[in-house]
C-alpha positions as CSV (number, residue, x, y, z in Angstrom):
1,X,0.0,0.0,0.0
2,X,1.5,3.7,-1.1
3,X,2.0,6.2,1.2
4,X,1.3,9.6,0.7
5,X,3.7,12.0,0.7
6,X,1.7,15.4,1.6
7,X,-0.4,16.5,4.8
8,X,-3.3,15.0,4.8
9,X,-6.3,17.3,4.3
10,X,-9.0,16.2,6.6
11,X,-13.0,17.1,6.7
12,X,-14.0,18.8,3.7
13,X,-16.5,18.6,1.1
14,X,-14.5,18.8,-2.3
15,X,-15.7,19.2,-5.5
16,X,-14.3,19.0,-8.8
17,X,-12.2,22.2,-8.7
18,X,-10.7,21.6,-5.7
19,X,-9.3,18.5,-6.9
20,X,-8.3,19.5,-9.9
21,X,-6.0,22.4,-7.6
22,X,-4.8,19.6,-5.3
23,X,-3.5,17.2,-8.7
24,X,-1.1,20.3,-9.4
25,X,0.3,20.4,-6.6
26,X,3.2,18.5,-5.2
27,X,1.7,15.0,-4.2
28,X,0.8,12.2,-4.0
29,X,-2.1,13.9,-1.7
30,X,-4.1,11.9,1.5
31,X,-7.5,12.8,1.9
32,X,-9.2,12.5,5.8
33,X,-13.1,12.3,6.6
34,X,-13.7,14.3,2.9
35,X,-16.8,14.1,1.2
36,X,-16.3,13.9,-2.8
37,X,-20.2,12.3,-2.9
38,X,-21.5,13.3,-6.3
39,X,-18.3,14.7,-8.0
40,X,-17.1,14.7,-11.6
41,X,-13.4,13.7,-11.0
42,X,-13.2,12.4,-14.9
43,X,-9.6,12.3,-16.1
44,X,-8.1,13.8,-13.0
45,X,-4.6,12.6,-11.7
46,X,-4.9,10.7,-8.2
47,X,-2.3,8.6,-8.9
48,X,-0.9,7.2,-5.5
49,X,-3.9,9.4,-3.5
50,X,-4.7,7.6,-0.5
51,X,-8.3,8.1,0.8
52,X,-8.9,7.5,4.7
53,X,-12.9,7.0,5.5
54,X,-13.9,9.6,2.3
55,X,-16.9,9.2,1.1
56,X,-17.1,9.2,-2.5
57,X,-20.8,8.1,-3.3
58,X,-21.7,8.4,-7.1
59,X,-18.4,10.1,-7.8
60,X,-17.7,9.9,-11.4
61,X,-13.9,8.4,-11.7
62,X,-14.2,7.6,-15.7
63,X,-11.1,7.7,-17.3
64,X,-9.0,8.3,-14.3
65,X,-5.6,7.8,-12.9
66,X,-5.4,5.9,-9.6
67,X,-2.9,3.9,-9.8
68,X,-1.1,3.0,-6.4
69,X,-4.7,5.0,-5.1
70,X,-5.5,3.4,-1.4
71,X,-9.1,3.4,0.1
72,X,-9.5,2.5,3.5
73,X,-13.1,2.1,5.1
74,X,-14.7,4.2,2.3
75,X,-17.8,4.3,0.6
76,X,-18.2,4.7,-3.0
77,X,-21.8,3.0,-4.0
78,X,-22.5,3.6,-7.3
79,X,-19.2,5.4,-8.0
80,X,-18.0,4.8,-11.9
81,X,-14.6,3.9,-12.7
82,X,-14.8,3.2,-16.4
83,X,-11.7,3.0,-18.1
84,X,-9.6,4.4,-14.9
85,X,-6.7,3.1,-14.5
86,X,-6.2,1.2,-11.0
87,X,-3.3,-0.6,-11.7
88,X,-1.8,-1.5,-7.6
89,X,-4.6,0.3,-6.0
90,X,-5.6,-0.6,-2.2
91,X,-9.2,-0.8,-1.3
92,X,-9.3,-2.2,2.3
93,X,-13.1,-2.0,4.3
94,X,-14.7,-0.3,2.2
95,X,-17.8,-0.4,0.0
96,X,-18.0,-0.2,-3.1
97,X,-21.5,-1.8,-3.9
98,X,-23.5,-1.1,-7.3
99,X,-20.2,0.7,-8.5
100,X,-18.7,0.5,-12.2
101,X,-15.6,-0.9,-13.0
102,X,-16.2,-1.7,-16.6
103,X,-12.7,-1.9,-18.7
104,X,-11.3,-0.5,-15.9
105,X,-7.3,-1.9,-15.4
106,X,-7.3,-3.5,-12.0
107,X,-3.8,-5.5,-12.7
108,X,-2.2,-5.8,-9.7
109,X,-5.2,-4.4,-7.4
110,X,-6.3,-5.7,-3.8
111,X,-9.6,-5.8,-2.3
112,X,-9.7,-7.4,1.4
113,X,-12.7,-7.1,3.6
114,X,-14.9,-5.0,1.6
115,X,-18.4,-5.0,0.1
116,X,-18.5,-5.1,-3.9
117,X,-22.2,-6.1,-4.4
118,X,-23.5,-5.5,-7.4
119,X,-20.5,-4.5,-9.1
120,X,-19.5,-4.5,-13.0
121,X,-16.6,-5.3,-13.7
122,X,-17.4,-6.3,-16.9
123,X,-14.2,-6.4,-19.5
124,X,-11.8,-5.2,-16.7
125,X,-8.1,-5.5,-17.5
126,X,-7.4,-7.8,-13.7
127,X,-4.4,-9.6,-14.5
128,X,-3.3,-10.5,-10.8
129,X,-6.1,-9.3,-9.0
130,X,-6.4,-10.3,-5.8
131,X,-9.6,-10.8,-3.2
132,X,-9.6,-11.7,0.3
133,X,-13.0,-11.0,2.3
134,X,-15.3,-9.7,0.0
135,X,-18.6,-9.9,-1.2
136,X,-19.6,-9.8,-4.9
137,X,-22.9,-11.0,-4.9
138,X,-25.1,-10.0,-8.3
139,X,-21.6,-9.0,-9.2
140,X,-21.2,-9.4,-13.2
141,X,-17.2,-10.5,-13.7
142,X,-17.7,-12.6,-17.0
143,X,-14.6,-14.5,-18.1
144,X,-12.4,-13.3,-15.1
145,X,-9.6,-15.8,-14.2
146,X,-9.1,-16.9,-10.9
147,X,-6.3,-19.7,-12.0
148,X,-4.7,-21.0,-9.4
149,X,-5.4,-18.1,-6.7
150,X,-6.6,-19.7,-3.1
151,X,-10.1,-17.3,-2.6
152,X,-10.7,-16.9,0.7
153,X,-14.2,-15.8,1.8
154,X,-15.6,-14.6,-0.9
155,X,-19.1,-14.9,-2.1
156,X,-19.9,-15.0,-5.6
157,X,-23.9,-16.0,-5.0
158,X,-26.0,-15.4,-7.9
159,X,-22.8,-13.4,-9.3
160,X,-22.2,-13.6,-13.6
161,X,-19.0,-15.7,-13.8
162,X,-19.8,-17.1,-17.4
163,X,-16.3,-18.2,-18.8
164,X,-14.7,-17.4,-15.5
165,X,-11.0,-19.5,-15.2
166,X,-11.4,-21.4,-11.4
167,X,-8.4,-23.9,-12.8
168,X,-6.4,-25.2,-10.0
169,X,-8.4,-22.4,-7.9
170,X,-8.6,-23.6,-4.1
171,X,-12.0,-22.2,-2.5
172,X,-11.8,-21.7,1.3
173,X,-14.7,-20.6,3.3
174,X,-16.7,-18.7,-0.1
175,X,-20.3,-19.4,-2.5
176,X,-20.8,-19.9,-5.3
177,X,-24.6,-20.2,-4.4
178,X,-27.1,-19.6,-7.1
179,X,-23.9,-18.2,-9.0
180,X,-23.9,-18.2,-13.2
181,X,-20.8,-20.4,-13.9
182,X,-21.5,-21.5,-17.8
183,X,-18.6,-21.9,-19.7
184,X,-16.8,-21.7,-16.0
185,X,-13.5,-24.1,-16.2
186,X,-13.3,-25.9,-12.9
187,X,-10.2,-28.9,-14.1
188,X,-8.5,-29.2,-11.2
189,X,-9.7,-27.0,-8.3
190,X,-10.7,-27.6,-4.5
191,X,-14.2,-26.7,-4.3
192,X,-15.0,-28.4,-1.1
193,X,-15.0,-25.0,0.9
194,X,-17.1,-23.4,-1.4
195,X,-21.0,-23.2,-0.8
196,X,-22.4,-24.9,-4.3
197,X,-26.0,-24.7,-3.9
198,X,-28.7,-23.7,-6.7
199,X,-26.1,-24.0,-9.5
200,X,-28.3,-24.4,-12.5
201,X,-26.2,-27.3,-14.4
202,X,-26.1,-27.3,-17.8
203,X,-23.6,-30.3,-18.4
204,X,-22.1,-32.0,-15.1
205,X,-18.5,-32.5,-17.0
206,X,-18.2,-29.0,-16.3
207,X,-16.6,-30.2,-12.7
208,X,-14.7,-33.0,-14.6
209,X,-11.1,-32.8,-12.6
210,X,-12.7,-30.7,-9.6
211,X,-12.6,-32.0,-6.4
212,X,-16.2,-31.9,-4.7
213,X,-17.1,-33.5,-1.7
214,X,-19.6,-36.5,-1.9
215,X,-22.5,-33.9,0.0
216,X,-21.5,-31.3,-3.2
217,X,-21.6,-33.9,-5.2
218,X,-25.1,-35.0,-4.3
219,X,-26.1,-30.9,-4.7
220,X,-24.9,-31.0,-8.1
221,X,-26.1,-34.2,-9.2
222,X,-29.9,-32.9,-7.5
223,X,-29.7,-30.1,-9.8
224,X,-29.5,-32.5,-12.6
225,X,-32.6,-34.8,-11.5
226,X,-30.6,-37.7,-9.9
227,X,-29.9,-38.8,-6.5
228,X,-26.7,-39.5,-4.9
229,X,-27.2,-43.3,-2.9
């Protein structure tokens, strides 16, 4: 996580322009207890910013430069990141939920212990991204790959994961419950610490090379019509 380098500015309600004055100045710049709820911060520079308990509600972040950003217990529902670049960014506690990450680069980001539901993240660039602690139900991440990460505590229920990589993924403590995985590829990953029920089967070789346990396995096979003896 980046530290910034300036004073940090603590309490206010900033708006585009002051933002805008702050990215000119020597940085990277640490924001304290602001509100930004509402703001057009569209193309600005916050690369390396670190924001501490801001509240950034329906902020407007398309097209802009966070890299190396860190949010710690914020909340940004319905905040838009389209296209901004959060390559190494920090979100710790924090919620994020209903926001829009669409094409946003997230190589190399962290979210631990924070709320992401509802999120699109849609054709996000999230090479290396990694999640501990979070929540992403009705999340849409189509054709994410989670190859060979161990997910701890996440939940995915009735999330889009169509063409989502879980190869040689290890699940510990997470669901999956009600989740869309068709097209999913499950060879070789641990999915007995994963909750997998209401998964709408389409073709049961889809967990061909997973290992299940013979309770999941009965799940599965119940969604299919049969019974596990």
């Amino acid at each position: 996580m980046t530290s910034a380098a300036s004073s940090p500015l603590a309490g206010q309600t900033l708006v585009r322009g002051d933002l805008e004055c702050l990215s000119r100045t020597a940085g990277p710049h640490h924001l304290v207890d602001c509100d930004i709820d509402d703001a057009d911060l569209s193309g600005l520079n916050l690369a390396h910013w670190t924001f501490d308990r801001c509240t950034v509600r329906r902020g407007d972040f398309t097209g802009a430069r966070l890299e190396g950003s860190a949010w710690t217990s914020c909340r940004g529902a319905f905040a838009r990141f389209l296209r901004a670049d959060l390559s190494d960014a920090w979100f710790e506690a924090s919620d994020f939920n209903n926001a829009v990450f669409r094409n946003a680069t997230l190589s190399g980001a962290r979210f631990a212990r924070s709320k992401l539901t509802g999120v699109d993240l849609s054709d996000a660039k999230a090479f290396d991204l990694l999640l501990d602690e979070v929540l992403l139900i009705n999340a849409k991440l189509p054709g994410f790959s989670f190859r060979k990460q161990t997910l701890r505590k996440i939940d995915f229920g009735q999330a889009d994961l169509r063409k989502t990589d879980f190869r040689a993924t290890v699940f510990e403590d997470c669901s999956l419950r009600d989740a869309g995985v068709a097209g999913c590829r499950f060879d070789g990953a641990d999915l007995r610490g994963a909750d997998l029920g209401g998964i709408a089967l389409v073709d049961a070789r889809q967990f061909r090379g997973a290992t299940i346990s013979r309770e999941q396995a009965g799940q599965l096979l119940g969604e299919l019509g049969s019974r596990v003896l």
